[in-house]
Phi, psi and omega in degrees: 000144181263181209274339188289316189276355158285304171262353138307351178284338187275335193288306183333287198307321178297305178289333184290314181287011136295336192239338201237327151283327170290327163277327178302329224249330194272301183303336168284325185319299192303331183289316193269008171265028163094016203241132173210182193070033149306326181264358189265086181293348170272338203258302195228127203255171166304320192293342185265271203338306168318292203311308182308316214263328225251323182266319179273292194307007163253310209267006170184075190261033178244336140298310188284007184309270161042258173319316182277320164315302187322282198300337168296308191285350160284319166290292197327302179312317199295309187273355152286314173291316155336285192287348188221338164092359158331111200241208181272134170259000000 
């Protein structure tokens, strides 16, 4: 890698962990106003996650980044565990 592509990759890793407290930190906000079943596809199913991640990114998707990564790493968890049998580790 050359010195330009080192650091962009570290500006990269910084933003991915920086973006990655900021979700941790919007999801403990949400457990603790009472909002739980993420991991529950009977409770909160993919298609209202999809949908949701679908309305904020067409009606604010820059406040609402957040929110929609959050509601993305629920799918994502979801089908990984599916395909792979992945629980908490």
């Amino acid at each position: 890698m050359t010195d330009a592509q080192i650091e962009e990759k570290m500006d990269l890793y910084e933003a991915v962990d920086k973006f990655a407290e900021a979700m941790k930190y919007r999801l403990l906000e949400k457990l603790l106003q009472g909002y739980s079943g993420w991991n529950d596809p009977e409770k909160i199913t993919d298609g209202s996650l999809s949908s949701a991640i679908s309305k904020d990114a067409l009606n604010d998707p820059v406040t609402k980044s957040v929110d929609i990564a959050n509601r993305a790493m629920m799918l994502w968890w979801r089908k990984k565990s599916r395909l792979h049998g992945c629980t908490r580790q």
